[in-house]
Backbone of each chain as ProteinMPNN parsed JSONL, in Angstrom:
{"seq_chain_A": "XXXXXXXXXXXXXXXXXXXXXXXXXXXXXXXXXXXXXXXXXXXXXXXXXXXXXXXXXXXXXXXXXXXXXXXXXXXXXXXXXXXXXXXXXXXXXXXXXXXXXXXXXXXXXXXXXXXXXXXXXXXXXXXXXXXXXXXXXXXXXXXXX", "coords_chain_A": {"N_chain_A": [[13.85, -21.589, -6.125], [16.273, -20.06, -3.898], [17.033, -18.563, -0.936], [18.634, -16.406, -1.379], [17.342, -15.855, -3.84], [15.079, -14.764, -3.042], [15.805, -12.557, -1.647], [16.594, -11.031, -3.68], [14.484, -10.501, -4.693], [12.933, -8.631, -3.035], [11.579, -5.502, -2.552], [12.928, -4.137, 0.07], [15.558, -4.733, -0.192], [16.365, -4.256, -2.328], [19.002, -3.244, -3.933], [21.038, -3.749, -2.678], [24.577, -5.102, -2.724], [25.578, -8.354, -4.149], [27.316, -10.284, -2.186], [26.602, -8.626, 0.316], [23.782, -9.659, -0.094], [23.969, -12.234, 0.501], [25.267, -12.608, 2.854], [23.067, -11.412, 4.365], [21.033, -13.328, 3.622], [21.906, -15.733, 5.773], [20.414, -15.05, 7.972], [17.875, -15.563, 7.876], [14.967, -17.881, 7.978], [13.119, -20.907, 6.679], [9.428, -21.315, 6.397], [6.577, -23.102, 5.906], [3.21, -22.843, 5.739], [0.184, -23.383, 6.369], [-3.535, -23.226, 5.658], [-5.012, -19.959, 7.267], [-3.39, -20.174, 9.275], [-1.739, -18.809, 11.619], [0.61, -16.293, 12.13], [1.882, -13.844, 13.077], [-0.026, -12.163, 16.027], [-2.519, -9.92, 16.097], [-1.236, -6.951, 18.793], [0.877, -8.239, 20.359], [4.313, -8.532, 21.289], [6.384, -7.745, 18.458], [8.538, -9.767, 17.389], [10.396, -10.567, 15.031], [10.829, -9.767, 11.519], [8.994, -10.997, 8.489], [8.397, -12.215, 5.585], [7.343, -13.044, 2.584], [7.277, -16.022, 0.069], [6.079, -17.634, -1.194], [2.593, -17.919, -2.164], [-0.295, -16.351, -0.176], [-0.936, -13.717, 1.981], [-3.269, -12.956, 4.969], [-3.755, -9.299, 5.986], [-4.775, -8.553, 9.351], [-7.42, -6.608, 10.921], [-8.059, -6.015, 14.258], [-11.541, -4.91, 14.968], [-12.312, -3.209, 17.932], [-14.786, -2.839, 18.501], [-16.331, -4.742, 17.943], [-14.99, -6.726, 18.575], [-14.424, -8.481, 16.269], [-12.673, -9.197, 13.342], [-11.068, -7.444, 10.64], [-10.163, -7.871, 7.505], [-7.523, -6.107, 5.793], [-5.26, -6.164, 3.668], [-4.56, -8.305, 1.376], [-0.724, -10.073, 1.239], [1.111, -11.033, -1.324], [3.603, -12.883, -2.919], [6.853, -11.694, -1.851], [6.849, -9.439, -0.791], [6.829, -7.758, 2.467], [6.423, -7.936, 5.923], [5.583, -6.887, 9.401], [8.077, -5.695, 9.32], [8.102, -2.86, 10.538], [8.158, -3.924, 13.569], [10.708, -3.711, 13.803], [11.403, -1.503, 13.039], [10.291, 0.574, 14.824], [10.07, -1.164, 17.646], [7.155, -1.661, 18.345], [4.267, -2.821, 19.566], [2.464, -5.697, 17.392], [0.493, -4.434, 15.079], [-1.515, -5.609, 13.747], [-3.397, -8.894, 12.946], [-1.231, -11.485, 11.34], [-1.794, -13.855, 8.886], [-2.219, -17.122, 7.052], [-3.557, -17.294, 4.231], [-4.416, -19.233, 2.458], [-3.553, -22.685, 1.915], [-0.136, -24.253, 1.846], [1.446, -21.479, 1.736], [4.692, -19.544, 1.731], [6.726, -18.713, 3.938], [9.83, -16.726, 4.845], [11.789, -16.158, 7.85], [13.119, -13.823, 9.732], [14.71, -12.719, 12.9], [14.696, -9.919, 15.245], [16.781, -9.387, 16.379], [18.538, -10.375, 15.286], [18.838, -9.426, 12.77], [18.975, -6.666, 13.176], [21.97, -6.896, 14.548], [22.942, -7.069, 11.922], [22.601, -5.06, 10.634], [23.807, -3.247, 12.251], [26.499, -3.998, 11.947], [26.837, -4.173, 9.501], [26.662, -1.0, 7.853], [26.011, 0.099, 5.752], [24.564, -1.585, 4.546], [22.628, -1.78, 6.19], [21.481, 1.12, 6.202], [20.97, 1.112, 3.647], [18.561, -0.449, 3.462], [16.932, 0.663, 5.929], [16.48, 2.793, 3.959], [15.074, 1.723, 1.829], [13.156, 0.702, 3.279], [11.488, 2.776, 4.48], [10.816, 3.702, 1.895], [9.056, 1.66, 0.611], [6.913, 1.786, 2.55], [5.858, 4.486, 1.844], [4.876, 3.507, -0.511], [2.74, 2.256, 0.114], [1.524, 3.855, 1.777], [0.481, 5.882, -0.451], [-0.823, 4.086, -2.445], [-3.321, 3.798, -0.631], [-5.591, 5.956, -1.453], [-6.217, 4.829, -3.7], [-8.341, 2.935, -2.6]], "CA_chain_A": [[14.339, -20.282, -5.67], [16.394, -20.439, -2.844], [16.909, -17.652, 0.288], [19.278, -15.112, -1.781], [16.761, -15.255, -5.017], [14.061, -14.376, -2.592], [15.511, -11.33, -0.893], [16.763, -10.105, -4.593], [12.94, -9.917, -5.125], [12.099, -8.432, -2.479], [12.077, -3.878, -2.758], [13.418, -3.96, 1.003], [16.638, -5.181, -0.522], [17.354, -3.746, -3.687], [20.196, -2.381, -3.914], [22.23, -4.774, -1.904], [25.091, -6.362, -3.498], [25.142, -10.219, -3.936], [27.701, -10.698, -0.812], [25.373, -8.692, 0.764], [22.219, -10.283, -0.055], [24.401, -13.751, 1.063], [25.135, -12.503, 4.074], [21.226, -11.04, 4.496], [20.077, -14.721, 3.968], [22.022, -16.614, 6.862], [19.813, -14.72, 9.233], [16.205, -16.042, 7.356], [14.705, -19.26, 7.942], [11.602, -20.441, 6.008], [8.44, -22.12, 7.07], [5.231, -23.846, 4.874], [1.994, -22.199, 7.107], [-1.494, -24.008, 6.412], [-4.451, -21.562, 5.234], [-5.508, -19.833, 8.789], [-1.953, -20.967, 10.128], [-1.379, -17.478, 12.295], [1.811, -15.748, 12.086], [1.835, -13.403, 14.565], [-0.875, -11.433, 16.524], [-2.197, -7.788, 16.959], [-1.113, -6.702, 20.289], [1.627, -9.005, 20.548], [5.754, -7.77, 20.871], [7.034, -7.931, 17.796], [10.171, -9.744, 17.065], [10.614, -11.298, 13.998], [10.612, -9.419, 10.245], [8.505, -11.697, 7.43], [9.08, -12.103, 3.745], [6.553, -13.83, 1.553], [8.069, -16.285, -1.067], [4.865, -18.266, -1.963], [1.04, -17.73, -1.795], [-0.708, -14.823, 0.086], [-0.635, -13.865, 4.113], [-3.938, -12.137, 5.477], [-3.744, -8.381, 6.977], [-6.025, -8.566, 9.522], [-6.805, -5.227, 12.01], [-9.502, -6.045, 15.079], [-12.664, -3.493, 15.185], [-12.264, -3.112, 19.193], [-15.679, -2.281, 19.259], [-17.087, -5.795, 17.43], [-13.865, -7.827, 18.522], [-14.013, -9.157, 14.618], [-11.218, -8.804, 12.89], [-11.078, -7.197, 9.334], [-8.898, -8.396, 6.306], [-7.227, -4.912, 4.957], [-5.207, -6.398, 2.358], [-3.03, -9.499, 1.053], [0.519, -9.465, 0.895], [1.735, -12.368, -2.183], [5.398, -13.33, -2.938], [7.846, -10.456, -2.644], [5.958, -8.771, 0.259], [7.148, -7.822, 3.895], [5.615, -7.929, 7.045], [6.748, -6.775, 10.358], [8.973, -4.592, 9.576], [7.502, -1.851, 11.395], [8.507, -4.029, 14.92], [11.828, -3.513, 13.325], [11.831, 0.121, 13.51], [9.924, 1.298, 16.497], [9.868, -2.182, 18.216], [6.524, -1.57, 19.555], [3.302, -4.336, 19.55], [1.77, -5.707, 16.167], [-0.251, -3.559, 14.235], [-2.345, -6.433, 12.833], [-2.22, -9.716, 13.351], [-0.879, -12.114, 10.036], [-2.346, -15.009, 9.07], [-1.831, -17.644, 5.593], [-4.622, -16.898, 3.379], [-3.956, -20.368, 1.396], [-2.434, -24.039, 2.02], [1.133, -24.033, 1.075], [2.138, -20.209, 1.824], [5.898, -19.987, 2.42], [6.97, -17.426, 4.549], [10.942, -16.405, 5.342], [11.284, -14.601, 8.838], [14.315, -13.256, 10.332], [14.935, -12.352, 14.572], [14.772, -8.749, 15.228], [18.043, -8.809, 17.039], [19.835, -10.989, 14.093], [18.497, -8.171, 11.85], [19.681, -5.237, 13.958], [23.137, -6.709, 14.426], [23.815, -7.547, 10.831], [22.645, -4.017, 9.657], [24.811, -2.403, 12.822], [27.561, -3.972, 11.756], [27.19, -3.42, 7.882], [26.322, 0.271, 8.32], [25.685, 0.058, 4.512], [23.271, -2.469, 4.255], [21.516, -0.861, 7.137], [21.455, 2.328, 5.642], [19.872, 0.801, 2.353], [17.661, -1.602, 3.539], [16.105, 1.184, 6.123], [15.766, 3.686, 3.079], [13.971, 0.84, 1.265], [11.428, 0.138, 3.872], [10.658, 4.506, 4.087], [9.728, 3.662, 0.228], [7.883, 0.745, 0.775], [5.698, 2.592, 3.713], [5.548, 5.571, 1.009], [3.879, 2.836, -1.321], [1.416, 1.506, 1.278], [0.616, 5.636, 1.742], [-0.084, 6.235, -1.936], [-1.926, 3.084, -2.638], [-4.561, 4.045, -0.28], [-6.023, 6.819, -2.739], [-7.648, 3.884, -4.659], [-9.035, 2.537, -1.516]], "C_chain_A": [[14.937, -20.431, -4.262], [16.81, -18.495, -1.89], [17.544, -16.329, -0.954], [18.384, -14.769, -2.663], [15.221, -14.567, -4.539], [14.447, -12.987, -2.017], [16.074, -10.152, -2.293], [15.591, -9.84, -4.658], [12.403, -9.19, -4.296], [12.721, -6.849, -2.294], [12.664, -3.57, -1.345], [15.183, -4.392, 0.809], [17.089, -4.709, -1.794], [18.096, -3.141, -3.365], [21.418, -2.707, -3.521], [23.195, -5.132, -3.626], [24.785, -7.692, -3.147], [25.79, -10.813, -2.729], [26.442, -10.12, 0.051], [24.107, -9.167, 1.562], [22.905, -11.804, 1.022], [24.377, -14.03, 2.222], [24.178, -11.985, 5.348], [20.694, -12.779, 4.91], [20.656, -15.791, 4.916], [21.016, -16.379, 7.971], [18.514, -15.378, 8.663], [16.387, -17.32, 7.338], [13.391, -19.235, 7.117], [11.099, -21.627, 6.819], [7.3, -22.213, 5.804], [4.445, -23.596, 6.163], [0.509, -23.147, 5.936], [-2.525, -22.906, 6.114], [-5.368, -21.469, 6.699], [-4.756, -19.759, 9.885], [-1.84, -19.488, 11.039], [0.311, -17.229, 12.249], [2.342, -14.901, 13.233], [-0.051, -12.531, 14.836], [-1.027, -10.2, 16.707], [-2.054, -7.493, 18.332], [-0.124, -6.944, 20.794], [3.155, -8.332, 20.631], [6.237, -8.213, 19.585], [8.179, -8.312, 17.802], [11.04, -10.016, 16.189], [10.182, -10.107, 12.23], [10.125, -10.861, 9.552], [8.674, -11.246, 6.097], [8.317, -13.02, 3.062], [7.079, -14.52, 0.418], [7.076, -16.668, -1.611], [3.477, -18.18, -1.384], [0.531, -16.857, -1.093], [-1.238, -15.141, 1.706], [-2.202, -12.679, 3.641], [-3.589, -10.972, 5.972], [-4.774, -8.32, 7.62], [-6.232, -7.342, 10.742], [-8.497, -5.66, 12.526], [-10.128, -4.796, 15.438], [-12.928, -3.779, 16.762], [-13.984, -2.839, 19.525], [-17.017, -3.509, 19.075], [-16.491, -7.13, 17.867], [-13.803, -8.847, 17.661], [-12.58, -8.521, 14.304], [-11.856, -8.534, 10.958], [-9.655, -7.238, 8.827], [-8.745, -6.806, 5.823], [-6.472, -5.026, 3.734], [-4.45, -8.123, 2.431], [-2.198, -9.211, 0.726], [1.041, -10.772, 0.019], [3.002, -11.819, -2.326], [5.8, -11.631, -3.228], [7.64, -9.384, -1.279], [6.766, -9.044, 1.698], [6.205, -7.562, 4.908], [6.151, -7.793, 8.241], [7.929, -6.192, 10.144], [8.594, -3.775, 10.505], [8.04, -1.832, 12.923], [9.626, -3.622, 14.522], [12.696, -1.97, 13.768], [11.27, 0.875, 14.88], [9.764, 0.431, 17.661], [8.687, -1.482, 19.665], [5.491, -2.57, 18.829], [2.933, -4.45, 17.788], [0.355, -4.951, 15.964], [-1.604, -4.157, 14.087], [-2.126, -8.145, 13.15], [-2.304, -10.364, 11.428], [-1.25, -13.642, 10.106], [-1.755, -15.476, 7.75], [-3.011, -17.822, 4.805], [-4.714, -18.669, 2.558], [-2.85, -21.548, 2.199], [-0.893, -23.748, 1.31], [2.101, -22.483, 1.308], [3.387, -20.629, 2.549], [6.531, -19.012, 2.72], [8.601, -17.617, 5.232], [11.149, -15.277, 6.987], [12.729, -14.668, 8.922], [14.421, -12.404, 11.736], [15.177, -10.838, 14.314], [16.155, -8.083, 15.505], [18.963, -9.608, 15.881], [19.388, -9.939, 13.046], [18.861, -7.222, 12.171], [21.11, -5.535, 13.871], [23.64, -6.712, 13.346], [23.63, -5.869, 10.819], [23.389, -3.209, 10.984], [26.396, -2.569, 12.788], [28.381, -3.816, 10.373], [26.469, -2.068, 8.09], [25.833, 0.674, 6.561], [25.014, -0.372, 4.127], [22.223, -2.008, 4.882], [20.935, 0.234, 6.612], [20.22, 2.306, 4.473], [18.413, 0.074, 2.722], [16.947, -0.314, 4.894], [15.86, 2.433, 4.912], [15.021, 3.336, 2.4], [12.56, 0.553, 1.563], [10.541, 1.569, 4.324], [9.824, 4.408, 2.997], [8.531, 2.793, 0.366], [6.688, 1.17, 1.691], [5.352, 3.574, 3.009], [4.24, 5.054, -0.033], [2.356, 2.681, -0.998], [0.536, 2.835, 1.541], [-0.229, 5.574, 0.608], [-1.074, 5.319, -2.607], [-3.222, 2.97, -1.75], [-5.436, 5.004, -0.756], [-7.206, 6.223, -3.229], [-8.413, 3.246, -3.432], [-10.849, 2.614, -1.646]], "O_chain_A": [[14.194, -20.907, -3.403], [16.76, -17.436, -2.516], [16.79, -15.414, -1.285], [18.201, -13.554, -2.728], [14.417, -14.026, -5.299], [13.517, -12.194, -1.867], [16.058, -8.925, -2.191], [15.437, -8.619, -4.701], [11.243, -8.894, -4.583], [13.902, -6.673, -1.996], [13.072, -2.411, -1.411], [15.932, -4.302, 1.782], [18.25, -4.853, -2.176], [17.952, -2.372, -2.415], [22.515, -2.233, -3.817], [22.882, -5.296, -4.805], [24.06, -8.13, -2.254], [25.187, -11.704, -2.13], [25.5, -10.817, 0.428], [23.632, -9.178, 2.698], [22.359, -12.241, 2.036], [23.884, -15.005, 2.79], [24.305, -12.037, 6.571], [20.219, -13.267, 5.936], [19.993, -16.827, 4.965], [20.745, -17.255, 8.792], [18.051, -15.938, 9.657], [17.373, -17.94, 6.942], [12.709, -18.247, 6.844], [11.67, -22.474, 7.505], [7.275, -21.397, 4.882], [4.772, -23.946, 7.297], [0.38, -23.182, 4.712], [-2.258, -21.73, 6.364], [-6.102, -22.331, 7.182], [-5.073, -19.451, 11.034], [-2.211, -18.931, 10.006], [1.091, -18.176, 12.359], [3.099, -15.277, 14.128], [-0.952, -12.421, 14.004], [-0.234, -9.413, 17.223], [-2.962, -7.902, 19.055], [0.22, -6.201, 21.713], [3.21, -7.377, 19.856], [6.595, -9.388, 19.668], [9.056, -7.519, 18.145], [12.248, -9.827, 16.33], [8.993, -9.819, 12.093], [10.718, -11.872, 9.926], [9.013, -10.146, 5.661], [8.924, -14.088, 2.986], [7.446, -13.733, -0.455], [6.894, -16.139, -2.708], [3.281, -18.368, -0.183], [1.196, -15.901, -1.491], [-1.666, -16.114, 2.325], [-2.338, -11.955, 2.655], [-2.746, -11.277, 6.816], [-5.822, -8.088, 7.017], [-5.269, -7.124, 11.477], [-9.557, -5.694, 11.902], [-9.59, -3.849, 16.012], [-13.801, -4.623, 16.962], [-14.375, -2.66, 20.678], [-18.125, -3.483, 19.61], [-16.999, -8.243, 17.73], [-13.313, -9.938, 17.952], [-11.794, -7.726, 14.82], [-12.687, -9.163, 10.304], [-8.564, -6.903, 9.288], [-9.778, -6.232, 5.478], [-6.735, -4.292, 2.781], [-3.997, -8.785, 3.365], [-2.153, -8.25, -0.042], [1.443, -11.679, 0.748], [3.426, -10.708, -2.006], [5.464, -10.786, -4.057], [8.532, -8.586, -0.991], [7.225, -10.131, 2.047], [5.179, -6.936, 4.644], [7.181, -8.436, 8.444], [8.809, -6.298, 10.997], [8.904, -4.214, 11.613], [8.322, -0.826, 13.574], [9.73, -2.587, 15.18], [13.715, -1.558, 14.323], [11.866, 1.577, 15.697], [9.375, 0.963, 18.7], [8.839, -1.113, 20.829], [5.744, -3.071, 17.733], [3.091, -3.496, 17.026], [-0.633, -4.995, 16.697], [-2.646, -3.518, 14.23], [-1.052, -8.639, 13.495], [-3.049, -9.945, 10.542], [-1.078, -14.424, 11.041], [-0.966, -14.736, 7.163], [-3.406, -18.983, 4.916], [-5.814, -18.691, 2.005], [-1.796, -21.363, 2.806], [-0.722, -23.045, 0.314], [3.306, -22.445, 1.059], [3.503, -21.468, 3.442], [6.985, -18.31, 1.816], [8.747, -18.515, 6.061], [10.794, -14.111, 7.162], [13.431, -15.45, 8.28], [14.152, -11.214, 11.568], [15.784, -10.485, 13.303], [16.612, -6.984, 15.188], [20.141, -9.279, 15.742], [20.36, -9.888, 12.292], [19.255, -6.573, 11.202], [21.766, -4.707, 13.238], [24.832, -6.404, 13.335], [24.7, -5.299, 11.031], [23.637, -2.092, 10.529], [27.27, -1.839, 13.255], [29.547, -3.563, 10.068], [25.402, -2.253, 8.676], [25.243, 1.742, 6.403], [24.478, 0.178, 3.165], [21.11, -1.821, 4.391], [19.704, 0.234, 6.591], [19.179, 2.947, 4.326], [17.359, 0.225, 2.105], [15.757, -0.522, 4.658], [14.818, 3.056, 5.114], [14.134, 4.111, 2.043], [11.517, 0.328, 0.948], [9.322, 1.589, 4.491], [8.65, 4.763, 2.897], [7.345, 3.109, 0.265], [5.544, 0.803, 1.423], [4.231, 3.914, 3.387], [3.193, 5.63, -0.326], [1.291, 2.887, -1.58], [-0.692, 2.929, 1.535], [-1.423, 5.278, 0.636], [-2.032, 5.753, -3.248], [-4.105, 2.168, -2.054], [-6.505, 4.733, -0.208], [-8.392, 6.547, -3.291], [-9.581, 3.15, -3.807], [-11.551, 2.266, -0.697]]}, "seq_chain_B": "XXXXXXXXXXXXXXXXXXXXXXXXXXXXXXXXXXXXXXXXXXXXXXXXXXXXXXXXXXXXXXXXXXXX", "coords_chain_B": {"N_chain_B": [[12.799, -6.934, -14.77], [10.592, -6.041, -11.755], [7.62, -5.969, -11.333], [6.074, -4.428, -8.915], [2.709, -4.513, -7.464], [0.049, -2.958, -6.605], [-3.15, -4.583, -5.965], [-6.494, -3.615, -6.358], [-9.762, -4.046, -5.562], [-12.6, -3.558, -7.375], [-15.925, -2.959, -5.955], [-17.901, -4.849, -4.083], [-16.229, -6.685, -0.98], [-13.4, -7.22, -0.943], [-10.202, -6.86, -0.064], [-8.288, -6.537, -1.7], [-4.64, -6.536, -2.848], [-0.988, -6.905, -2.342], [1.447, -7.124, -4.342], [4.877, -8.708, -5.966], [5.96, -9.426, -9.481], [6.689, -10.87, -12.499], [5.613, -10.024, -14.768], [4.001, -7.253, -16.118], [1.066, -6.37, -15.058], [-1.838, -6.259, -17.095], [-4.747, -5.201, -18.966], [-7.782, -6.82, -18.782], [-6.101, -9.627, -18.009], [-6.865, -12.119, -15.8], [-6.539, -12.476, -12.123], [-5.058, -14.236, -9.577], [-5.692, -14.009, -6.305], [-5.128, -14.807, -3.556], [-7.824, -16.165, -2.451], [-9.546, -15.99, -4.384], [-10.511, -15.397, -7.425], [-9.887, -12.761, -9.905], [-10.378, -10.056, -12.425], [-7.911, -7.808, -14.554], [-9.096, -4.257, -14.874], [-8.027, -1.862, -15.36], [-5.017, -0.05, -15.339], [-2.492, 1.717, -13.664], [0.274, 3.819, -13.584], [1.972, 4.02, -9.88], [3.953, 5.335, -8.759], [7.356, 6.657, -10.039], [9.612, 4.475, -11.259], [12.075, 2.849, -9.541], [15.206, 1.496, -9.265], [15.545, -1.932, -9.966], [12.744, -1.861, -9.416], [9.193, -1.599, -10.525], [6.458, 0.128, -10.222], [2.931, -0.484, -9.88], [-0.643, 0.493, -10.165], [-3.478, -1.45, -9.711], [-6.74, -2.295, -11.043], [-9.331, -3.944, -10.468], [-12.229, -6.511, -10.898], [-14.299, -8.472, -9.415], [-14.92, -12.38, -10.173], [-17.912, -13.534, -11.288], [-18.6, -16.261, -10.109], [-16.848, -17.775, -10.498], [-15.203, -17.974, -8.799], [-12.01, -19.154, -7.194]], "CA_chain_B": [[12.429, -5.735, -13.88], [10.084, -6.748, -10.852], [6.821, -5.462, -10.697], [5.168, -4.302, -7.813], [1.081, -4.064, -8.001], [-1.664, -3.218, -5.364], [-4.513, -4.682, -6.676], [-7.593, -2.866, -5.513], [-11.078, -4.664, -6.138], [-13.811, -2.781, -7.403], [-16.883, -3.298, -5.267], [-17.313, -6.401, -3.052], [-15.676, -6.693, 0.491], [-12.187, -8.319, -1.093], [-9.566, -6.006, 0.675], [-7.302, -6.006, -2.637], [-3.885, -7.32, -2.634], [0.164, -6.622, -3.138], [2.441, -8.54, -4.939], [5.506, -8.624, -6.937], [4.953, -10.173, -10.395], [7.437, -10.962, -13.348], [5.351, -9.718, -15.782], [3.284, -6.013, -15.953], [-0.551, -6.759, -15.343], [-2.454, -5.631, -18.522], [-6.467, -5.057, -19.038], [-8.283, -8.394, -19.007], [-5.686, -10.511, -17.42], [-6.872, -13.247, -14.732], [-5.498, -12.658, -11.347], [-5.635, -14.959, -8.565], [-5.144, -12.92, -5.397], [-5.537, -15.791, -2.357], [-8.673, -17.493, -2.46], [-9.955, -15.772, -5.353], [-9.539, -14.722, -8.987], [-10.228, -10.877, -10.111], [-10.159, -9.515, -14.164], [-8.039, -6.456, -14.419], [-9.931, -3.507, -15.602], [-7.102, -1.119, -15.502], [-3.188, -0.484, -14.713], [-2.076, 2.856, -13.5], [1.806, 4.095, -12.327], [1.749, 4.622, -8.902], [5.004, 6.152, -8.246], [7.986, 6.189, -10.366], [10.321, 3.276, -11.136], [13.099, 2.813, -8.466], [15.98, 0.47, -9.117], [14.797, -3.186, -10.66], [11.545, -2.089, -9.181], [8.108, -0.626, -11.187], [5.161, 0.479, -9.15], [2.172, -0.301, -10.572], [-1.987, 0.007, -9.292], [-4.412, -2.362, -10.872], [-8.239, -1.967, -10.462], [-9.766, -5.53, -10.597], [-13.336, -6.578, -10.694], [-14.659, -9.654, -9.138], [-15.269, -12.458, -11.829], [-19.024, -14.059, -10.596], [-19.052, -17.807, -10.332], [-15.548, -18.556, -11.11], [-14.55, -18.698, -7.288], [-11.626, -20.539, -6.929]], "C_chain_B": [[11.065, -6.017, -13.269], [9.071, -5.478, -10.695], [6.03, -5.344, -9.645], [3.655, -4.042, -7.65], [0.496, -4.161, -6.576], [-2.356, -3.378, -6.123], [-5.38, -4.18, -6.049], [-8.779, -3.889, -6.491], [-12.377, -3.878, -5.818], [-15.269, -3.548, -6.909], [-16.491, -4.901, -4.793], [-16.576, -5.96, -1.689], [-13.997, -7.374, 0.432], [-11.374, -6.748, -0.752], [-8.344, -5.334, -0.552], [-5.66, -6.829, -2.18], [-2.844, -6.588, -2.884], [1.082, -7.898, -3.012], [3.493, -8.323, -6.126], [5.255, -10.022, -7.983], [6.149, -10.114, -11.775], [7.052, -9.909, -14.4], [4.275, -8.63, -15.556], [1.958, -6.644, -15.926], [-0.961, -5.957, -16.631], [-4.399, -6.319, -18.347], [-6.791, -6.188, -19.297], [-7.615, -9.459, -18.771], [-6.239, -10.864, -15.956], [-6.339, -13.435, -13.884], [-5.924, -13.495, -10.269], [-5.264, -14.121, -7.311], [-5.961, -13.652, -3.796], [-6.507, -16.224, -2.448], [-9.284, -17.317, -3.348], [-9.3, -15.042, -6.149], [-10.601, -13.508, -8.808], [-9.553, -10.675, -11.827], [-9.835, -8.252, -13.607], [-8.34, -5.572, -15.151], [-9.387, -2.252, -15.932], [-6.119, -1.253, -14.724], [-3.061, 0.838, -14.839], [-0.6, 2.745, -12.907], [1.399, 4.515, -11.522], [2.605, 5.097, -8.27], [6.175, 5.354, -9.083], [8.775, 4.885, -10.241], [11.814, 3.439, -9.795], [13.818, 1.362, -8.533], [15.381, -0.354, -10.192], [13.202, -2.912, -10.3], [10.707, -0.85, -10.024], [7.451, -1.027, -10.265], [4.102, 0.762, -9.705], [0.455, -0.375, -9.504], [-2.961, -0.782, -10.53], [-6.221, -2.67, -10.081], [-8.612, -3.691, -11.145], [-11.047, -5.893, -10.363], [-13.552, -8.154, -10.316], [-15.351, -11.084, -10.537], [-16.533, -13.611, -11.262], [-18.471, -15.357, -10.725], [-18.128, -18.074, -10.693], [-14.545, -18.328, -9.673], [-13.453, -19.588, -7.244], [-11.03, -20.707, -5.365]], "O_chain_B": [[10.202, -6.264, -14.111], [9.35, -4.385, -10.201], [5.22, -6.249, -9.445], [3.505, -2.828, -7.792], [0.478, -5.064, -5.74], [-2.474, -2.595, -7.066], [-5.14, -4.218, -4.842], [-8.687, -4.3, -7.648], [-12.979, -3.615, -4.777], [-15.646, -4.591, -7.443], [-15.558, -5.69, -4.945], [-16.42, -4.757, -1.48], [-13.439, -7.89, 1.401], [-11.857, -5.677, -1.119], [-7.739, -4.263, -0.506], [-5.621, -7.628, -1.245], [-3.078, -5.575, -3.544], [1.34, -8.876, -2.31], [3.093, -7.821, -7.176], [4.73, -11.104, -7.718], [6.462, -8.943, -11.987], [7.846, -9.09, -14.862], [3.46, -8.999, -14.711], [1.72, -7.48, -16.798], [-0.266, -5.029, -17.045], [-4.955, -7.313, -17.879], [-6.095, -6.765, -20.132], [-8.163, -10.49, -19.159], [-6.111, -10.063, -15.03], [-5.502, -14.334, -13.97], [-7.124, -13.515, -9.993], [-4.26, -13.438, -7.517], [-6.931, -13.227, -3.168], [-6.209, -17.399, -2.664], [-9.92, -18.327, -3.648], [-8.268, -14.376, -6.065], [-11.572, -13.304, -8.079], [-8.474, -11.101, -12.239], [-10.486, -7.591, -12.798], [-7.979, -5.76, -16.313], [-10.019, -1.498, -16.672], [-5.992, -2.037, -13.783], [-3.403, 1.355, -15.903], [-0.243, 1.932, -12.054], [0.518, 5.362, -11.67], [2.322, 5.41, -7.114], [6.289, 4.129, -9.102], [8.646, 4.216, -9.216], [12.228, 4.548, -9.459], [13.334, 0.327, -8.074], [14.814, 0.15, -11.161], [12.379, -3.66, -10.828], [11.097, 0.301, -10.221], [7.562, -2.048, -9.586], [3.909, 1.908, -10.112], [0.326, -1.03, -8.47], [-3.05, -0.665, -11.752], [-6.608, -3.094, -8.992], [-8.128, -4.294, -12.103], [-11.264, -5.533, -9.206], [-12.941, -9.004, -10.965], [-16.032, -10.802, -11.523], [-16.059, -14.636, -10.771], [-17.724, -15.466, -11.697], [-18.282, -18.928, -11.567], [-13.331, -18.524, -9.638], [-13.72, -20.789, -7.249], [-10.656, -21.808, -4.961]]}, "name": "protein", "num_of_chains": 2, "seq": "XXXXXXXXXXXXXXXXXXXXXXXXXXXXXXXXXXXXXXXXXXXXXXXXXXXXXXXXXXXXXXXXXXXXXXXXXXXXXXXXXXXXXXXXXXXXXXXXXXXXXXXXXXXXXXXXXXXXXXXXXXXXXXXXXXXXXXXXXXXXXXXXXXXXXXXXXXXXXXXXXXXXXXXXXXXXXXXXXXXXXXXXXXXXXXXXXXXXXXXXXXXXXXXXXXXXX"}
């Protein structure tokens, strides 16, 4: 699977066409993380969007009052992360870790992500109405919680 | 058409999982969900289909002694 067949899979991108998506995946690099490998940190500036292609990333959110950290969910292939700095570019939420040897995680620069979608005003458009849904998901799936 | 699933795990401390998935989960399939496997025990819609994407929830029970 290479960069474009990863961001067709991924619901922050549907909708794109295939130029598009093509011109989506110059900005993503990938990386192979170690199980434990850290990704980023809670607290930290966000600058980077993540994209899960293989094996499953930790959510982890520190109890300030135990300074443990609790796992809230896993995110496997298909899954974003960091978005959020994306839109309000303020600190991490959580920090992200690689649950598993082998996880292969796509990121992309906050500011190579801002200029593509300010200069496709179309892709932008889609790809933030995508990640409203996807935060709609993350709402509604707490229910079963 | 690319399913989307939160797995939720009934009892236990496992936080549950999401993940897109070729193929729809169904009752009594074997999921691995990072360091462990989970049997699912049901599959609910959790918000219409949108695009190539279905939105599915899947309740999952821990499966004793089969740790992997």
């Amino acid at each position: 699977m290479d960069l474009t067949d990863l961001l067709r899979n991924v619901e922050m991108f549907t909708g794109l066409t295939e130029p598009q998506l093509q011109k989506l995946s110059t900005i993503f690099e990938l990386k192979e993380y170690h199980q434990n490998e850290v990704l980023f940190t809670q607290g930290e500036q966000g600058a980077h969007l993540y994209l899960v292609k293989k094996g499953f990333v930790e959510v982890i959110v520190n109890d300030p009052d135990t300074s443990s950290g609790r796992t809230i969910v896993n995110l496997g292939p298909g899954q974003s992360v960091g978005e959020m700095a994306l839109v309000d570019q303020g600190v991490r939420s959580a920090t992200v870790r690689a649950a598993i040897d082998g996880t292969v995680v796509a990121s992309a620069s906050r500011d190579a992500f801002n200029d593509l979608c300010e200069k496709d005003t179309a892709t932008g458009y889609r790809i933030m109405r995508n990640i409203a849904a996807d935060l709609s998901f993350r709402i509604r799936r707490r229910r079963f919680d | 058409m690319i399913y989307k699933v939160s797995y939720v795990v009934i009892g236990g401390e496992h936080p549950g999982a999401i993940a897109n998935v070729e193929q729809p989960p169904r009752i009594g399939d074997i999921v691995a969900l990072g360091k462990q496997s989970f049997r699912i025990i049901e599959v609910l819609e959790l918000m219409p289909p949108r695009g190539q994407f279905s939105f599915l929830h899947a309740s999952c029970e821990i499966i004793h002694g089969e740790d992997s």
